[in-house]
C-alpha positions in Angstrom: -5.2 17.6 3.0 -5.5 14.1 2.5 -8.6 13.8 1.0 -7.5 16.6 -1.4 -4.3 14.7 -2.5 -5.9 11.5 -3.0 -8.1 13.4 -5.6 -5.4 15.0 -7.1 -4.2 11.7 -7.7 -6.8 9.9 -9.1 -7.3 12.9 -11.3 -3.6 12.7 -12.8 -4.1 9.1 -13.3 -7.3 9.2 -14.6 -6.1 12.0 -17.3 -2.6 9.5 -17.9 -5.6 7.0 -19.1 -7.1 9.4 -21.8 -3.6 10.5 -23.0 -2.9 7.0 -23.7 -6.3 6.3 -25.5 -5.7 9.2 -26.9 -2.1 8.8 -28.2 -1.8 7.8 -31.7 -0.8 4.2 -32.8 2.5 3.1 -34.4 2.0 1.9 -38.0 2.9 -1.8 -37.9 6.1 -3.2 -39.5 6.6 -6.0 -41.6 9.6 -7.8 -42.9 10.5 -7.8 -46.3 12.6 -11.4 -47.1 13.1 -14.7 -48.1 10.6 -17.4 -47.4 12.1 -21.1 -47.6 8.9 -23.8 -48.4 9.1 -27.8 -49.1 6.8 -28.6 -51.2 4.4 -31.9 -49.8 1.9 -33.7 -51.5 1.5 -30.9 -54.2 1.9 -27.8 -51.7 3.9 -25.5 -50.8 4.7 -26.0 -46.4 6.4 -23.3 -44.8 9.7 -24.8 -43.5 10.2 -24.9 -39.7 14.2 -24.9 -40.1 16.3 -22.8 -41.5 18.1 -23.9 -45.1 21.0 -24.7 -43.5 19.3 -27.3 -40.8 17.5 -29.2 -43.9 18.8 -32.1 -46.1 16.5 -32.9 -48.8 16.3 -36.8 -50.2 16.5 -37.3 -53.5 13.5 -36.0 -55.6 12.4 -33.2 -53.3 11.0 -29.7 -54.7 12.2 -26.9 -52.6 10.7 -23.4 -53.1 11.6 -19.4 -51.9 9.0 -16.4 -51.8 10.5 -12.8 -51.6 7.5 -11.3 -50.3 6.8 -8.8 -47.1 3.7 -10.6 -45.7 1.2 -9.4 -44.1 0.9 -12.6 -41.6 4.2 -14.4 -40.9 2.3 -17.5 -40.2 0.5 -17.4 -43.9 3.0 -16.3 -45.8 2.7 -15.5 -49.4 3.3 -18.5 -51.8 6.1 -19.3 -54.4 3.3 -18.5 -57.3 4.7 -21.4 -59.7 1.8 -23.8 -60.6 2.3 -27.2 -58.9 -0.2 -28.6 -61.3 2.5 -28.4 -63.9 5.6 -27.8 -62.2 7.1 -31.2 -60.3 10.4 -32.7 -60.1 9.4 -34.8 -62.8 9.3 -31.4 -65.1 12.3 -29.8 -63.9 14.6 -32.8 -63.1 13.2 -35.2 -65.6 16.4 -35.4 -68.0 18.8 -35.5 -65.1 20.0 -39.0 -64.5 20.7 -40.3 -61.0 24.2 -40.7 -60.1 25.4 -42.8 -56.9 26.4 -40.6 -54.1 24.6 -37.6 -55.2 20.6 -36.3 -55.3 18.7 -34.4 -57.5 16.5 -31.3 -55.7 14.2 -29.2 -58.1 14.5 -25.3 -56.8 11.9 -23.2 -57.7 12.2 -19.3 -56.8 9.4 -16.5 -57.2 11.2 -13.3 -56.8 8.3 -11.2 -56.2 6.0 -8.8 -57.2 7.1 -5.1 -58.2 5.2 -3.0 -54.7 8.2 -5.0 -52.8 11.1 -4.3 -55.7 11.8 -0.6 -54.9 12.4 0.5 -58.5 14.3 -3.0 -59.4 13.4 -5.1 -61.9 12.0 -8.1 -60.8 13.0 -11.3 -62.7 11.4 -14.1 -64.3 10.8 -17.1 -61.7 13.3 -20.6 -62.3 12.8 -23.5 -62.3 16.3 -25.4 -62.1 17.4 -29.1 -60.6 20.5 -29.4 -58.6 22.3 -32.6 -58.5 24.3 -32.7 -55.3 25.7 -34.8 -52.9 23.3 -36.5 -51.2 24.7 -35.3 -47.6 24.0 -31.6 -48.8 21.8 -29.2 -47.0 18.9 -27.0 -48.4 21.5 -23.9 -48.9 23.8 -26.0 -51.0 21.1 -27.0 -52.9 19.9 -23.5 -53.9 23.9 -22.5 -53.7 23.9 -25.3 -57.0 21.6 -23.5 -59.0 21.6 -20.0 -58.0 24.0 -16.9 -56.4 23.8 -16.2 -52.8 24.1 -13.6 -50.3 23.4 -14.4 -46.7 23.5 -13.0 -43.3 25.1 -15.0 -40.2 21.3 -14.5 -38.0 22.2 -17.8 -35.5 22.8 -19.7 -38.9 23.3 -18.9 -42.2 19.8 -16.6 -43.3 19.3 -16.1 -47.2 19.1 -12.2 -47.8 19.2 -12.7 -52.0 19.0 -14.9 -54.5 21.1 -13.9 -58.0 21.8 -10.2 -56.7 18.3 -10.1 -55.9 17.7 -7.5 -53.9 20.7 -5.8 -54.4 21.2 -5.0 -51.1 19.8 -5.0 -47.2 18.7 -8.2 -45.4 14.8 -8.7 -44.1 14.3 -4.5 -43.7 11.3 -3.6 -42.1 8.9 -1.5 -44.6 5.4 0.2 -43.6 3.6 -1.7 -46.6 3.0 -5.8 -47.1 2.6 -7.5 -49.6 -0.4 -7.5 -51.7 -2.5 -10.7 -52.0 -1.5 -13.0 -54.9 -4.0 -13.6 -57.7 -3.0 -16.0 -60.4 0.4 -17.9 -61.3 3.7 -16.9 -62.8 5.3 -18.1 -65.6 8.8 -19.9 -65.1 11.4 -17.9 -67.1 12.3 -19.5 -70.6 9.3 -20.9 -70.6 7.6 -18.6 -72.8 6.1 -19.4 -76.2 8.3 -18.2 -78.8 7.2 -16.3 -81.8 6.3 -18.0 -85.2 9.6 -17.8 -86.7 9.2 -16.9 -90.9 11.7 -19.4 -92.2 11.5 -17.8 -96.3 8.5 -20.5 -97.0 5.4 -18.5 -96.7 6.7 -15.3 -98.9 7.5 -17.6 -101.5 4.2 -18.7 -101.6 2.8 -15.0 -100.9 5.2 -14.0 -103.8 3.4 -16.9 -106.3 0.0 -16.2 -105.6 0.3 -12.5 -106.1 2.0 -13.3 -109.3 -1.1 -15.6 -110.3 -3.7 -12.1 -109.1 -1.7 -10.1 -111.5 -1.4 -12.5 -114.7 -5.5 -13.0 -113.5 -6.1 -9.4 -114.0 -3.6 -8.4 -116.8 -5.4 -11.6 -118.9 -9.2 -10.0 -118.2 -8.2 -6.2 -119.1 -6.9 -8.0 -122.6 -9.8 -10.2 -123.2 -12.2 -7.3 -122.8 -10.7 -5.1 -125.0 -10.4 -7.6 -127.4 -14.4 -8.3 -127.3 -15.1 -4.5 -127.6 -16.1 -3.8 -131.3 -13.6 -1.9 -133.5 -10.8 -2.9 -131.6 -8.2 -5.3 -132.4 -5.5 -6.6 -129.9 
């Protein structure tokens, strides 16, 4: 009898080992938020703190990424082109004042697989000029609306109504990989304007084509024989 259980044993557990080969696997989940970046030596650096736990100095570029990546620990990246976009750019016609900073904040909202039917909008580029005691939230606070979520300290869940709602949910699908920059909203060329000049000039010339064509009609029929103008 004890030989038999000890079979019957090892046969359970050995089938409890198949079962859980067997079993199927959980999709995994990622988290759909807010990524807060300092930008160092021309690069965008994951902060270690939350926005509340930062003060910027004076001339800092800050930088958020609504993304759902597919690694937390490389994140995808604010998709503004550092090559061209520096505090110089953004805060350049802000003069200092004493007692306050100036931060440029630059936000990518996203890309439309993480919008839900949204519209995504343009990226900014803005400068805040704050006190210099103020933290990274009151810096983006400056420039942009805000909705966050008490998570141990203050956690951004939007940025200008954007999402609308929810804080970090967790969706089935990241983020796709980034290819090429965005541009910064406002930024875009605008189109040749007609200012009245050019169908003046459109105007003259076809004047000239027609007095051109009217004058050869009358000059041949004048050289035709037997008639007379």
């Amino acid at each position: 009898m004890t030989r038999r259980l000890l079979a019957l044993l090892l046969s359970a557990f050995a089938g409890s080992l198949v079962l859980g080969v067997a079993a199927p696997a959980h999709a995994a989940d990622y988290y759909r938020s807010w990524t807060f970046f300092n930008v160092e030596d021309g690069k965008y650096v994951v902060s270690m703190v939350g926005v509340a736990g930062v003060t910027p100095a004076d001339g800092s570029v800050e930088a958020y990424r609504y993304a759902a990546p597919a690694d937390f620990n490389k994140p995808n990246l604010p998709r503004l082109d550092l090559a061209n976009i520096t505090f110089d750019t953004v805060c350049g016609d802000t003069a200092a004042v004493d007692g306050q900073k100036r931060v440029a904040v630059l936000v990518d909202f996203g890309v439309t697989e993480d919008a839900e039917g949204a519209e995504v909008p343009g990226a900014t580029a803005e400068c805040a000029q704050v006190d210099t005691k103020a933290t990274a939230l009151q810096v983006l606070e400056k420039v942009a609306e805000t909705r966050t979520k008490d998570m141990g300290g203050p956690f951004v869940c939007a940025i200008d109504g954007y999402p609308a709602s929810g804080c970090a949910p967790t969706v089935q699908t990241a983020t796709p990989a980034d290819s090429g920059f965005v541009t910064v909203a406002g930024d875009e060329p605008a189109p040749a304007e007609d200012d009245g000049s050019n169908t003046a000039l459109y105007a003259g010339l076809g004047a000239i084509v027609v007095a051109l064509i009217a004058g050869g009609v009358f000059v041949t029929r004048r050289n035709k024989p037997g008639q007379t103008a």
